[in-house]
N, C-alpha and C positions, 0 to 999 in steps of 0.2 A: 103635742107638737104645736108651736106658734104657726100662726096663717101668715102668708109672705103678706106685707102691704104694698100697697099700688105707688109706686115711683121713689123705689127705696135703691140709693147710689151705693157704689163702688167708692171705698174712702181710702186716700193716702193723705200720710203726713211727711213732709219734708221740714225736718228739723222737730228730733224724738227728747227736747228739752221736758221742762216740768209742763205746759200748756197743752201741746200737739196731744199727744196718747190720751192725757184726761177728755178731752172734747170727744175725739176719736171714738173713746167707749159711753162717752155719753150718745153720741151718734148711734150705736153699735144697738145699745139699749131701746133706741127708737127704729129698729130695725134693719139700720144701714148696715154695710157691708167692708170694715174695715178691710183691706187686701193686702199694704205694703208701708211700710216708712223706711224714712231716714234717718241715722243719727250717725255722730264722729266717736265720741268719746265712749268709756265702759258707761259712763252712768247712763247717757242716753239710751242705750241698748240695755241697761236693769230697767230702765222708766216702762219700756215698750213693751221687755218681757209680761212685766207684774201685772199694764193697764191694759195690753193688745195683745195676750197668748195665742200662740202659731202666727201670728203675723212675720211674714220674714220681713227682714232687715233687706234695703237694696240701695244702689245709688239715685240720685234724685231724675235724673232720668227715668228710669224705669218704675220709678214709681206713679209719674204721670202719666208713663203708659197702662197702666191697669188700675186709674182711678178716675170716677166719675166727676170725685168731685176732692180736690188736692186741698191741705190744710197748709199754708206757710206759716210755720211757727218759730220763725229766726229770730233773731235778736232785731230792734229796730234799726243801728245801721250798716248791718247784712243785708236786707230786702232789697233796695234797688239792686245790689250788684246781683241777687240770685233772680231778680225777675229776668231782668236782663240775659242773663248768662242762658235761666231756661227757654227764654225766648229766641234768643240766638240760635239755638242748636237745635229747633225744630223740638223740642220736647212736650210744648203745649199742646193742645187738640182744640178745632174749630167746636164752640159748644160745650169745654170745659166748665166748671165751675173751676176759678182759684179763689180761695178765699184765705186773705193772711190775719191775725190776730192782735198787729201793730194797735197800741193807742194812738200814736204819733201821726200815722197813714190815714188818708181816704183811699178811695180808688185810682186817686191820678198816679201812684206809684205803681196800678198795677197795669200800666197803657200800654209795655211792650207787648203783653200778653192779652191785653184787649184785642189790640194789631193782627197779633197771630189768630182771632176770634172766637176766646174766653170769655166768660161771663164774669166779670170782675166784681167780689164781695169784700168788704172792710168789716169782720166781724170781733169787738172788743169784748171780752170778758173785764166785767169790773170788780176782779177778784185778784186776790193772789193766792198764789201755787205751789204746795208744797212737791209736788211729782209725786204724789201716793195717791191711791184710791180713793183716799179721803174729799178728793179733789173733785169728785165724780159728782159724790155726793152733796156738796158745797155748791154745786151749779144751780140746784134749785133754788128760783125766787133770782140767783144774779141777773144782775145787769147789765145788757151788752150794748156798746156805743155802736151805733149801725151806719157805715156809711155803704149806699148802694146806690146806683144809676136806678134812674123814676120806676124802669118797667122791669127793675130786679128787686123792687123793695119788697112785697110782701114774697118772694122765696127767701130774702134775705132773712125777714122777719119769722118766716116759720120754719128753718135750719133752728132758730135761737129758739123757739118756743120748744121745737123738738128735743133739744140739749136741757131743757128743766127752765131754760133764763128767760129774762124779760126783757124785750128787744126798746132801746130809748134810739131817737133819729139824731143823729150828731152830721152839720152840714159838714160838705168836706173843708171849708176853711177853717171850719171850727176845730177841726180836730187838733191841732196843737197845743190851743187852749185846755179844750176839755182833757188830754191829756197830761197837761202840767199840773191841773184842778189836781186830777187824782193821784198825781206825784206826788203833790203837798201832804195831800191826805192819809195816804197809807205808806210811803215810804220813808217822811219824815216823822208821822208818829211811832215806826217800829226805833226810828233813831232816839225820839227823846222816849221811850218806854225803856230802852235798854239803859240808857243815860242814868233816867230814875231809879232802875233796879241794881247799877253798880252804888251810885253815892247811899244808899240803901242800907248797900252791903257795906259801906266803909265805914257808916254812921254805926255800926252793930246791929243792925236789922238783921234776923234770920231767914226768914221768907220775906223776902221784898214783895212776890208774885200775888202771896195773900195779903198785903196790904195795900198794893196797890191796882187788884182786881177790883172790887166795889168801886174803889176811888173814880178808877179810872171809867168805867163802866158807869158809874152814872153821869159824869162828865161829856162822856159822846153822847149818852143820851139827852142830856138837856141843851149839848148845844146844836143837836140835830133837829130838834123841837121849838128851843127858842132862839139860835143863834150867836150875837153879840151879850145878848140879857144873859145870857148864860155865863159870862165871865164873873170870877170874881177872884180872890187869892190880893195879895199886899200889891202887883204893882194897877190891879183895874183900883183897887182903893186908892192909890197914890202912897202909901205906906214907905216912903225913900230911905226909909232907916233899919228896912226890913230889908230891903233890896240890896241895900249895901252891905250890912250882915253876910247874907248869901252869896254876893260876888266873892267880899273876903274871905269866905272857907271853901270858896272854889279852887281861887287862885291856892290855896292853901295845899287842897286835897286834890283837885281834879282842877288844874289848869286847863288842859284840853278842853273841858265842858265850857269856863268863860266865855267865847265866842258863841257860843247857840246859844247859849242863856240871854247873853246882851240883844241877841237880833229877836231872839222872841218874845222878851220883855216889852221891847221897843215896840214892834208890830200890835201886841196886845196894850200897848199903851195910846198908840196912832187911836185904836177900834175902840178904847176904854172911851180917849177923849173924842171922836166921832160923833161917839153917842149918847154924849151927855154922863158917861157913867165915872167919867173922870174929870175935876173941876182944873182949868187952865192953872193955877197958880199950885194947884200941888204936882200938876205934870211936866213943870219948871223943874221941882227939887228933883223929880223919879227921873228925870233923864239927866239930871246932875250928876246923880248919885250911877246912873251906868254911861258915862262920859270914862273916858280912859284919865283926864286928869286926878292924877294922885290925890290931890285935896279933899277929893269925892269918894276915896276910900275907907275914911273910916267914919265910923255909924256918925259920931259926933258933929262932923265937918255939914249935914243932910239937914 
């Protein structure tokens, strides 16, 4: 039989997406006491089943009534209208913990509920979510953007230590920033991973996954190590005959792709020539050559 530990809460989630449950049973692991969530749709109510079994399902009311300490796990612009709404209707408790999961958020979204006399936590997971179990386990070592008022920062920080993560301090003006950071970072690389694995497929690649796992996979690694030094490929060379090449069997095969290929070419070519890694007169021809004027379309004209 596990020994109860000393100041282990009562846990609701409101809003039983891919986030809430996983944290929830990471909580659960560290002794606390899931009791109640939320959720609208069937899927939200399979996530809760599989990660929070016997947890009933209730309205977000009443799940703050039998929780120590409430996860808001909404989409980011849901949260003001559900802080609002629960603080209107008398549903928070003087001494609450709310703590919601926003990147976007500090704690100033959560002031109607400070008002009502909540303890207001901004706690970010720097993951993404698949809503499976998987998810539990993937906590350990994460990184969570922590914004909390001065004399909640180490409960804030040892919620995260107890969930497996490692708690970083994100001020709260910061948080928009550091949220866009990781927008870049993980939602625009799942967009150019899937990019690379259809033209892939169209090139007659069989498993794009195993040719561009290594690839890719040492690519994050060196540029998380060396950063800009880490680039290389035809447009950090200035290679504008290569680039043009590429455009023309875009527009060929995958017009849709054209537009992300230009803006990230470009960007890597700003950070090429930045840093010396790209010489001015060849980063003339390489934005010639992704300029939408026709003349700059074929290999020859570069």
């Amino acid at each position: 039989m596990v020994e109860e530990r000393p100041g282990r809460l009562t846990v609701g989630v409101v809003g039983a997406g891919r986030v809430g449950p996983a944290l929830a049973a990471a909580l659960a692991l560290a002794g606390h006491h899931p009791v109640a969530a939320s959720g609208v749709s069937e899927a939200s109510r399979r996530r809760a089943e599989a990660l929070l079994p016997g947890v009933p399902m209730l309205e977000p009311g009443q799940v703050l009534a039998q929780a120590d300490l409430v996860l808001l796990t909404v989409p980011d612009d849901a949260l003001p209208a559900l802080v609002n709404g629960l603080a209107e209707t008398g549903a928070v408790r003087p001494g609450q913990l709310i703590v919601h999961t926003s990147g976007r958020y500090g704690t100033a979204v959560l002031e109607p509920a400070l008002r009502a006399g909540a303890l207001p936590l901004a706690l970010h997971p720097a993951m993404t979510f698949t809503g499976t179990p998987v998810d539990v386990q993937r906590l350990a070592g994460c990184t969570f953007g922590v914004t909390a008022p001065g004399e909640l920062r180490l409960a804030a920080e040892a919620l995260v230590i107890e969930m497996g993560g490692e708690p970083e301090w994100v001020a709260e003006e910061a948080r928009p920033l550091y949220h866009a950071a990781l927008a870049i970072g993980s939602n625009h690389l799942v967009t150019l991973v899937a990019q690379a694995r259809d033209l892939l497929r169209t090139a007659g690649v069989e498993e794009p996954g195993r040719m561009l796992g290594p690839l890719l996979g040492a690519a994050l690694d060196n540029a998380l190590r060396s950063g800009d030094a880490a680039l290389t490929g035809p447009v950090a060379r200035g290679d504008a005959g290569t680039v043009a090449a590429h455009l023309r069997e875009l527009r060929a095969h995958a017009p849709e792709d054209v537009p992300s290929y230009v803006a990230m070419a470009r960007a890597t070519a700003d950070r090429a020539l930045a840093n010396g890694m790209l010489k001015a007169e060849s980063a003339e021809a390489l934005l010639g050559a992704l300029s939408d004027d026709p003349t700059h379309r074929d290999e020859g004209t570069v």
